[in-house]
Z-matrix of the N, CA and C atoms (Angstrom, degrees):
N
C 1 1.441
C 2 1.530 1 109.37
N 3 1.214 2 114.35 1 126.14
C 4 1.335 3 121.14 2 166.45
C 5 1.860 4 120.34 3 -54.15
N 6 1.677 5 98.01 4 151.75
C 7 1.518 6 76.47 5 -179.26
C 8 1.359 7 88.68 6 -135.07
N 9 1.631 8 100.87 7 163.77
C 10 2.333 9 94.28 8 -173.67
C 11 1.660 10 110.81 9 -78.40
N 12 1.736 11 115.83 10 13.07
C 13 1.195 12 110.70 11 165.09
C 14 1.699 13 117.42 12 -85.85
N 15 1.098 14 99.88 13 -25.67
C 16 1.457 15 125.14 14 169.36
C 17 1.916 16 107.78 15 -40.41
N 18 1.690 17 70.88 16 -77.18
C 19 2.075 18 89.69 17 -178.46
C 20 1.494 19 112.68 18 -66.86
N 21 0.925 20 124.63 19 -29.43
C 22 1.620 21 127.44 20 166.14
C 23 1.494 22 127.56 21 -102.11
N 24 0.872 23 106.22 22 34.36
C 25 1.883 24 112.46 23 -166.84
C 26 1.618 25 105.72 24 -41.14
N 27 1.475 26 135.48 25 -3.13
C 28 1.047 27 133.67 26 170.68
C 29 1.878 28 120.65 27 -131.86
N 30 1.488 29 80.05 28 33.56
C 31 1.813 30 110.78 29 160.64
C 32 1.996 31 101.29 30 60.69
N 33 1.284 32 110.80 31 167.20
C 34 1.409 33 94.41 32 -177.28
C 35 1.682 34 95.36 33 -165.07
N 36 1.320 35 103.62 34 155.25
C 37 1.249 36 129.59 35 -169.30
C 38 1.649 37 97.93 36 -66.22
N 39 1.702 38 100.33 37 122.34
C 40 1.379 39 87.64 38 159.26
C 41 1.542 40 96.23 39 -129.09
N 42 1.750 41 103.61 40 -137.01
C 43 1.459 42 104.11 41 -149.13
C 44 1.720 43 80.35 42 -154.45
N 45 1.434 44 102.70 43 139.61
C 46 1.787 45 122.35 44 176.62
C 47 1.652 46 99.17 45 -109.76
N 48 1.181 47 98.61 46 109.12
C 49 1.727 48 120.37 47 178.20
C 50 1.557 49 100.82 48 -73.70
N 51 1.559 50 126.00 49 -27.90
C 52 1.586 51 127.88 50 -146.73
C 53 1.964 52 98.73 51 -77.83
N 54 1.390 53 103.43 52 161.94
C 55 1.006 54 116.88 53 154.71
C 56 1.341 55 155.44 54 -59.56
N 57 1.696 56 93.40 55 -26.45
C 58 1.865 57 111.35 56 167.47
C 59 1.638 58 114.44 57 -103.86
N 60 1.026 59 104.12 58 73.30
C 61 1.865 60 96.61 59 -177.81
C 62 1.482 61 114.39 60 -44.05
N 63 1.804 62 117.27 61 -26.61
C 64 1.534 63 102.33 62 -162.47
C 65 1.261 64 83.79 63 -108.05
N 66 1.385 65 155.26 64 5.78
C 67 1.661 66 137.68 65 167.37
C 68 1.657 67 92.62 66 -89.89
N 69 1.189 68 127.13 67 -51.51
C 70 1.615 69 100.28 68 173.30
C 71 1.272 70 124.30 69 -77.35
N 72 1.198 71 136.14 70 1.72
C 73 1.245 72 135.15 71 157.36
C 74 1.968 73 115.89 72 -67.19
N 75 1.206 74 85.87 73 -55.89
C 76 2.048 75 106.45 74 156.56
C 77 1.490 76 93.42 75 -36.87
N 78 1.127 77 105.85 76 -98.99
C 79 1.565 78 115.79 77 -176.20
C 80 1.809 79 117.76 78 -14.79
N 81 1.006 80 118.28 79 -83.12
C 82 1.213 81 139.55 80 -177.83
C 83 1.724 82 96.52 81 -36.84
N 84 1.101 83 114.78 82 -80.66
C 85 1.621 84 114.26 83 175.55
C 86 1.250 85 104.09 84 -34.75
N 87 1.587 86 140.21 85 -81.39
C 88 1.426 87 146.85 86 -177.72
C 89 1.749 88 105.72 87 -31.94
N 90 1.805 89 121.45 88 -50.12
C 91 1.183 90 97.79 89 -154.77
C 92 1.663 91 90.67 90 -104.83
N 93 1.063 92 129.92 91 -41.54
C 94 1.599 93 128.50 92 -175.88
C 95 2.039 94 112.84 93 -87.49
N 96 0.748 95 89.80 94 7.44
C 97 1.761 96 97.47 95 179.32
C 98 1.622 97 124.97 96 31.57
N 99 1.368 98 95.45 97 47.66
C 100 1.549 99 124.88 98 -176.44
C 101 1.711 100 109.31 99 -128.99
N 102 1.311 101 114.79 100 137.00
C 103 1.828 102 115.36 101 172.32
C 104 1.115 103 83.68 102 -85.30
N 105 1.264 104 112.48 103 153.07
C 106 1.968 105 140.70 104 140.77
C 107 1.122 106 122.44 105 -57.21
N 108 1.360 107 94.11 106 -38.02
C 109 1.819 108 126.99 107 -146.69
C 110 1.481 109 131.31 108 134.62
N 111 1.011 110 131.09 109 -165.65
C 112 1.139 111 127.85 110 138.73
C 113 1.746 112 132.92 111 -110.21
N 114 1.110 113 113.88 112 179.25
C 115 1.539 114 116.46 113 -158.15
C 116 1.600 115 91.20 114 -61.71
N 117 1.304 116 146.67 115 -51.54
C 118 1.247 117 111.31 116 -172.95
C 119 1.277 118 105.59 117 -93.20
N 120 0.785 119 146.59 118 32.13
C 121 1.480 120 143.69 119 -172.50
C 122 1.971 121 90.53 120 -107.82
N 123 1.341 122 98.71 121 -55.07
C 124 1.477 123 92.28 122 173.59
C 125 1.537 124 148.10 123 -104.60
N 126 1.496 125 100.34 124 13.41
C 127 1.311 126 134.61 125 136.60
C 128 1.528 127 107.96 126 -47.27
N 129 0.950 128 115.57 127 -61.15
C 130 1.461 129 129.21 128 -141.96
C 131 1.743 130 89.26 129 -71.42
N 132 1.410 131 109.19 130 -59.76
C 133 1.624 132 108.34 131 172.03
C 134 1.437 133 126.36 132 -54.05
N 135 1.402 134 104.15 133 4.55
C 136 1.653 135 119.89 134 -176.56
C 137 1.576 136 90.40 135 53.22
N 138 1.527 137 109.82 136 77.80
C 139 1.399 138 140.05 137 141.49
C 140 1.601 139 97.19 138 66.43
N 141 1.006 140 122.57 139 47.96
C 142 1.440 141 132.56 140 -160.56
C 143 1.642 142 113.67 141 -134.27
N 144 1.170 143 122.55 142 121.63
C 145 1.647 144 130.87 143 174.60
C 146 1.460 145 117.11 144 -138.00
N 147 1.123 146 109.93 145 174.96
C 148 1.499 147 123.74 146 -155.79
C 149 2.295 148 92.89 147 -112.58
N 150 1.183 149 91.46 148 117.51
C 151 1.773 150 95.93 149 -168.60
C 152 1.131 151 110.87 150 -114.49
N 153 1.533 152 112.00 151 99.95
C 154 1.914 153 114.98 152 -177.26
C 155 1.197 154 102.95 153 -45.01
N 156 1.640 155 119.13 154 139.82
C 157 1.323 156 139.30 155 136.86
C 158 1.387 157 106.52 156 12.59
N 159 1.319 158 113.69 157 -96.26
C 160 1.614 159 123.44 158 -172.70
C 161 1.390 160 134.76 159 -37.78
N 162 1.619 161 112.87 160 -9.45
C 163 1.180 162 131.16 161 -165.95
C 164 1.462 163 108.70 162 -116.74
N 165 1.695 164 110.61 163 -38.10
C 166 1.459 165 114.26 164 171.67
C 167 1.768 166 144.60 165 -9.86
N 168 1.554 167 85.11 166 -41.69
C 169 1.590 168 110.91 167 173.41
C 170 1.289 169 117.85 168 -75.54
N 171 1.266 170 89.24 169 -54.35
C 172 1.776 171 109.18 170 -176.70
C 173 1.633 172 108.07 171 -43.91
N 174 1.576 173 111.32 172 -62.24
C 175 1.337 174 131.11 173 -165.18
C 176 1.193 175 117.27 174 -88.55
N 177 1.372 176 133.82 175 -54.61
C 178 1.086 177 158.67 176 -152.77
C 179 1.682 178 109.69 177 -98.28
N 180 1.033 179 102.00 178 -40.07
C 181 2.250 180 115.03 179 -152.17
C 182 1.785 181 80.11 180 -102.53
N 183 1.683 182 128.28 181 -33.62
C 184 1.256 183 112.71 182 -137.10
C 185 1.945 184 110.75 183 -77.89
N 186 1.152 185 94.77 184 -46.50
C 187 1.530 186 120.17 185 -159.09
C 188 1.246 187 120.36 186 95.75
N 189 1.527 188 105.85 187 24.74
C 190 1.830 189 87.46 188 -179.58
C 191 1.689 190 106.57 189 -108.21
N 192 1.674 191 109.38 190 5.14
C 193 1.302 192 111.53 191 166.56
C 194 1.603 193 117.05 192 -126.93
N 195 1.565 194 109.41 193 143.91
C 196 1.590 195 101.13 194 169.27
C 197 1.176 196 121.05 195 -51.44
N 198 1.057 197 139.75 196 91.77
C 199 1.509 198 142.45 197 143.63
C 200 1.766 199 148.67 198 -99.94
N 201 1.207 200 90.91 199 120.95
C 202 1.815 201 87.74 200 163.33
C 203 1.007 202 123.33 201 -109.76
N 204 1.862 203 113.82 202 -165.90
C 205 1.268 204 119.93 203 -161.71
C 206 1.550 205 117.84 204 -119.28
């Protein structure tokens, strides 16, 4: 099985569909030990950040967060 660290080996911008921008922003720092940004920083990209490689699966591939592409 392919994984989106695979297809992106130099991580890639996605997009937070969810309703709490600053509890998954919380989140994300606490459980993957990476910033997003901050709230206007990723507001500003219309809820959008740049997601290292290594995390892709986790965040992106998993389903345990709203995300698009």
């Amino acid at each position: 099985m392919t994984k989106w660290k695979e297809l992106f080996p130099e991580g890639r911008f996605i997009y937070y569909e969810g309703d709490d921008l600053m509890a998954f922003l919380r989140k994300i720092r606490a459980e993957f030990g990476f910033n997003p940004g901050s709230f206007a920083s990723v507001l500003a990209a219309n809820k959008g950040f740049h997601c290292p490689p290594e995390h892709l699966d986790a965040i992106y591939g998993s389903g345990r967060f709203p995300m698009g592409s």
